[in-house]
MMTF fields as JSON, N, C-alpha, C and O atoms, coordinates in Angstrom:
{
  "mmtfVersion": "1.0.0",
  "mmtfProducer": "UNKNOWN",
  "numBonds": 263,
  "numAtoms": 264,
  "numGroups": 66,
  "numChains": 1,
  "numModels": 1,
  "chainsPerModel": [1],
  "groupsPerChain": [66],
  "chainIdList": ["A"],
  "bondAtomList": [4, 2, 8, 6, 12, 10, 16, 14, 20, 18, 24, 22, 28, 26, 32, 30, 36, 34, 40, 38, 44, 42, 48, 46, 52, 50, 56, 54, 60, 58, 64, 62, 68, 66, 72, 70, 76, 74, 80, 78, 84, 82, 88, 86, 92, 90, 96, 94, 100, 98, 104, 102, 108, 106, 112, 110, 116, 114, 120, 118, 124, 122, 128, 126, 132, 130, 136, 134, 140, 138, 144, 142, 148, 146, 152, 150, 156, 154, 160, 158, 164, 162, 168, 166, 172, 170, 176, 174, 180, 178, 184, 182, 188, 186, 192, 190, 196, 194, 200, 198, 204, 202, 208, 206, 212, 210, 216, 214, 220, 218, 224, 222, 228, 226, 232, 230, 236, 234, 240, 238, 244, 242, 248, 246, 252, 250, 256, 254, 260, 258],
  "bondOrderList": [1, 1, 1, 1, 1, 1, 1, 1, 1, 1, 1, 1, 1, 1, 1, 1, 1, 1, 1, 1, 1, 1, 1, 1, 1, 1, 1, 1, 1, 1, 1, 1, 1, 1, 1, 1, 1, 1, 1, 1, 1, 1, 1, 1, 1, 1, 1, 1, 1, 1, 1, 1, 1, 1, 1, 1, 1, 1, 1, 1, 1, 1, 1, 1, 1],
  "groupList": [{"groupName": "UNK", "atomNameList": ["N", "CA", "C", "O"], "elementList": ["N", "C", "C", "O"], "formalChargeList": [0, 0, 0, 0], "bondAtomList": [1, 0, 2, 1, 3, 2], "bondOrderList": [1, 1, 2], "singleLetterCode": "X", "chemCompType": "L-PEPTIDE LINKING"}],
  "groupTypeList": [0, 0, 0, 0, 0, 0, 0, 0, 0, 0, 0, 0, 0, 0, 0, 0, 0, 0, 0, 0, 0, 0, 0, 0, 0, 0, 0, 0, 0, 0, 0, 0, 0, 0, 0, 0, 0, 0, 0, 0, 0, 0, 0, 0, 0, 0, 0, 0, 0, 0, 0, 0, 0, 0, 0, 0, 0, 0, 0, 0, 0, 0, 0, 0, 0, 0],
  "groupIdList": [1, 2, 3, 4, 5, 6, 7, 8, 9, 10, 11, 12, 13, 14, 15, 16, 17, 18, 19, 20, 21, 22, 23, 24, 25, 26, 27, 28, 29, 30, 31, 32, 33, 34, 35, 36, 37, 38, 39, 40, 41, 42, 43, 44, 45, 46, 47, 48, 49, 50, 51, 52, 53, 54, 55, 56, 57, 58, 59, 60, 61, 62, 63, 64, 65, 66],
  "secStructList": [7, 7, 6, 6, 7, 7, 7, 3, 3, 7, 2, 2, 2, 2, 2, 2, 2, 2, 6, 1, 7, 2, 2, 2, 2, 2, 2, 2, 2, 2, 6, 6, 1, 1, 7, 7, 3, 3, 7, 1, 1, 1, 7, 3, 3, 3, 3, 2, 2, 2, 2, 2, 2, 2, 2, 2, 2, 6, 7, 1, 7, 7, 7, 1, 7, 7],
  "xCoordList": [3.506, 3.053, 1.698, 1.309, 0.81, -0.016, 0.076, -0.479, 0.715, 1.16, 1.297, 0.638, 1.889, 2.506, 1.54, 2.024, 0.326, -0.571, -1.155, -1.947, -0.835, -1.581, -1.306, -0.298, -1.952, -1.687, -0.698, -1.141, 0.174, 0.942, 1.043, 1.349, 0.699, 0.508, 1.945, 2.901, 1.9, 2.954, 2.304, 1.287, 3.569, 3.119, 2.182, 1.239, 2.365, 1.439, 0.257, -0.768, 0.318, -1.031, -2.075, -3.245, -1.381, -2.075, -2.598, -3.789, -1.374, -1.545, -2.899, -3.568, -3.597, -3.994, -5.484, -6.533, -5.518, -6.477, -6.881, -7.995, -5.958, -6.051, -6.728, -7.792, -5.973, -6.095, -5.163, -5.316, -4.006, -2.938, -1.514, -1.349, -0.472, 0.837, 1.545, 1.547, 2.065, 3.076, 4.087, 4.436, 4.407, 5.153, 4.78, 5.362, 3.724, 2.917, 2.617, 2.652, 2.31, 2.066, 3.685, 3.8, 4.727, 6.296, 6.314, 6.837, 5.585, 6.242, 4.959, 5.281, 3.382, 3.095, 3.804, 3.697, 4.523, 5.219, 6.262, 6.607, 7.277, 8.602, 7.722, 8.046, 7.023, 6.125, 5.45, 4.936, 5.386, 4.5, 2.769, 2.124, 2.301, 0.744, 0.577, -0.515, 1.694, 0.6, 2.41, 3.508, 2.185, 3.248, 3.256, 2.271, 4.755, 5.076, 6.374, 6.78, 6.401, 7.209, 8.495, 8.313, 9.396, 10.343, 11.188, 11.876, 10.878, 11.268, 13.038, 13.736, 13.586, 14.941, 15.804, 17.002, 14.991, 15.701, 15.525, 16.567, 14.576, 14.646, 13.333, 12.97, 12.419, 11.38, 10.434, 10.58, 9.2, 8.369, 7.341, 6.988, 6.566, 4.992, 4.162, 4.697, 2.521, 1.509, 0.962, 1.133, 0.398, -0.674, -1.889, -2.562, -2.332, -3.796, -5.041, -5.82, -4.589, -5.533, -5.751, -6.846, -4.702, -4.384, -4.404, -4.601, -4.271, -4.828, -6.224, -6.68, -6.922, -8.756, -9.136, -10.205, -7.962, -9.349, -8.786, -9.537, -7.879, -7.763, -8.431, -8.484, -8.819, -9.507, -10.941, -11.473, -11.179, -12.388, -12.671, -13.732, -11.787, -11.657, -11.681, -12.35, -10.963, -11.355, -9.799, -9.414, -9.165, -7.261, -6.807, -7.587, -5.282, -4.676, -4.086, -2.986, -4.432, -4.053, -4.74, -5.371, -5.101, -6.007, -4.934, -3.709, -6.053, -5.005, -5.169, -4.776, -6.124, -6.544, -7.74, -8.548, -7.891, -9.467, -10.49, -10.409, -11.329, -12.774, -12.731, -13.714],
  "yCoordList": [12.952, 11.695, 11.844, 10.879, 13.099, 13.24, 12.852, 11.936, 13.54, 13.357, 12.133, 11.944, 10.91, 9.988, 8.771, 7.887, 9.118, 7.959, 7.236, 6.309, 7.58, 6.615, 5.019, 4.723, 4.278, 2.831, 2.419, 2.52, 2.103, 1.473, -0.016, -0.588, -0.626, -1.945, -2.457, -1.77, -3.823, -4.508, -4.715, -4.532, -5.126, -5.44, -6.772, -6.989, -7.609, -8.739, -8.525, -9.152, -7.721, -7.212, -6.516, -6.801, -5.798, -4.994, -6.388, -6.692, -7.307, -8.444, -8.84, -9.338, -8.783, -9.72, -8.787, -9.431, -7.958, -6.96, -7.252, -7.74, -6.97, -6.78, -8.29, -8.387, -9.474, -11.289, -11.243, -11.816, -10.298, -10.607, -10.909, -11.015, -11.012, -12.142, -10.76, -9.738, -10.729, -9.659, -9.165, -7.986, -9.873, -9.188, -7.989, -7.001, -8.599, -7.806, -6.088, -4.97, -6.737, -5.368, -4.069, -2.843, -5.357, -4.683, -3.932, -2.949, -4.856, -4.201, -2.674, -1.783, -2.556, -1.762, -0.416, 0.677, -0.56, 0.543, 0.868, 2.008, 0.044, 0.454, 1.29, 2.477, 1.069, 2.007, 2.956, 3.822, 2.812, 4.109, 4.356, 5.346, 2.833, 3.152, 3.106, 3.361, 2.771, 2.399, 3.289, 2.857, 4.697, 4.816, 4.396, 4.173, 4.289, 3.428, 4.653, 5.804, 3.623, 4.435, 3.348, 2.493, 3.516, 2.64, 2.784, 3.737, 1.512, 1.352, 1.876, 1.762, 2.129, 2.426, 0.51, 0.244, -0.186, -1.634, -1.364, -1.734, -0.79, -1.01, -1.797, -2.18, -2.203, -2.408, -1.558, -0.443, -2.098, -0.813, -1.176, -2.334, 0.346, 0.018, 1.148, 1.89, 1.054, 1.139, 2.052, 1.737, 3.026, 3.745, 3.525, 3.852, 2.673, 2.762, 3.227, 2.823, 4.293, 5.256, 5.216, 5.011, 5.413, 5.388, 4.117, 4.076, 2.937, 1.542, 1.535, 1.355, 1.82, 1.899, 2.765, 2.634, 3.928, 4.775, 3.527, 3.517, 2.82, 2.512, 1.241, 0.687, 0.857, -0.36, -0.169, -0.773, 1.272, 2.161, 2.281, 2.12, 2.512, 3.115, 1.954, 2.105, 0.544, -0.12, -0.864, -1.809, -0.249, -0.774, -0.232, 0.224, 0.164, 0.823, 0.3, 0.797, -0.4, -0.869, -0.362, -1.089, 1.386, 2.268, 1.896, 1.888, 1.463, 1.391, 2.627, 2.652, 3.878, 4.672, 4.397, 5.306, 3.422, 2.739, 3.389, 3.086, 4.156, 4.309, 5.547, 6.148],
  "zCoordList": [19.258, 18.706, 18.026, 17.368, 18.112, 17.324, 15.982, 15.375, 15.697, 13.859, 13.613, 12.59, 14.026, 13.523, 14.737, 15.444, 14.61, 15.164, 13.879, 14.048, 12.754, 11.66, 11.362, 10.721, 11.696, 11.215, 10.246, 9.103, 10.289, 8.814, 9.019, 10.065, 7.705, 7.078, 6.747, 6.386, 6.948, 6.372, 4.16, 3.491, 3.984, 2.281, 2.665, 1.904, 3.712, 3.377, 4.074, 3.805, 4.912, 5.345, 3.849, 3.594, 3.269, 2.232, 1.609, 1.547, 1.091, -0.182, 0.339, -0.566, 1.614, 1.782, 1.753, 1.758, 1.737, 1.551, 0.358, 0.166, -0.688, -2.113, -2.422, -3.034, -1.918, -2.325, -3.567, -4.646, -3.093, -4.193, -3.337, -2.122, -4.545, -3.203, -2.506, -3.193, -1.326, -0.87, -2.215, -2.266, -2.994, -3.758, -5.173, -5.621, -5.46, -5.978, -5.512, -6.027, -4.195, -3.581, -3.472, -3.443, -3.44, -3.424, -5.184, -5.708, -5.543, -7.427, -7.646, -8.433, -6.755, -7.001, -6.289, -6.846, -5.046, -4.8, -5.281, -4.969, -6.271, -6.851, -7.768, -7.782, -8.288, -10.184, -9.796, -10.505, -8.128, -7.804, -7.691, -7.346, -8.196, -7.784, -6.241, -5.732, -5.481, -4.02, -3.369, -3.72, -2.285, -2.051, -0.691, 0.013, -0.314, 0.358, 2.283, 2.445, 2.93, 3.771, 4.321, 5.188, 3.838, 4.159, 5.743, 6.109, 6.509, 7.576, 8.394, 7.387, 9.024, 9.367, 8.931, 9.031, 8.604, 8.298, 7.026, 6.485, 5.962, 4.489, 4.63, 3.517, 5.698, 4.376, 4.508, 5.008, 3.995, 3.505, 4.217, 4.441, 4.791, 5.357, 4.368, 3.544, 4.727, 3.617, 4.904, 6.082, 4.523, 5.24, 5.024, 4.047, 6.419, 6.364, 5.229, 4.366, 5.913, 4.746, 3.446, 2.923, 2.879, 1.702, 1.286, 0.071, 1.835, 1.526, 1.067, -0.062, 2.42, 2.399, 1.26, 0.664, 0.882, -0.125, -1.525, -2.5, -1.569, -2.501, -2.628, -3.725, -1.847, -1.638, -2.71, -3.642, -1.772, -2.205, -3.733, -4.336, -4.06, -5.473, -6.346, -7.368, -6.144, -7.076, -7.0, -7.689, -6.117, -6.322, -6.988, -7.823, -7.195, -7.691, -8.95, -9.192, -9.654, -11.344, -11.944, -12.712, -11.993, -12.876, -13.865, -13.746, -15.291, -16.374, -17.593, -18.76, -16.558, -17.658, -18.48, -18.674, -18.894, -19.723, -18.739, -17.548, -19.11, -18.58, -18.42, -17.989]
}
């Protein structure tokens, strides 16, 4: 259970990080900015981590500009 102690987020947990809707957060993992780990039911959880650095960074709608 070492390996697999990392936090995973619901999509509305993230949305709510971001102050954007749960679905939003569903359309950034189909395109691939935010990846995702899909549950044995089909839905999807968010890793911690990889939430926070993105938090960090500015969110994940790099549109390339800058």
């Amino acid at each position: 259970m070492d390996g697999n102690s990392e936090r995973l987020l619901t999509p509305g947990e993230v949305a709510a990080l971001f102050r954007v809707d749960p679905k939003t957060v569903t359309r950034w993992a189909a395109s691939g900015r935010i990846s995702s780990i899909r549950t044995p039911g089909g839905h999807r959880r968010f890793r911690e981590a990889e939430v926070r650095e993105l938090l960090d960074g500015g969110g994940p709608s790099h549109n390339g500009s800058g």
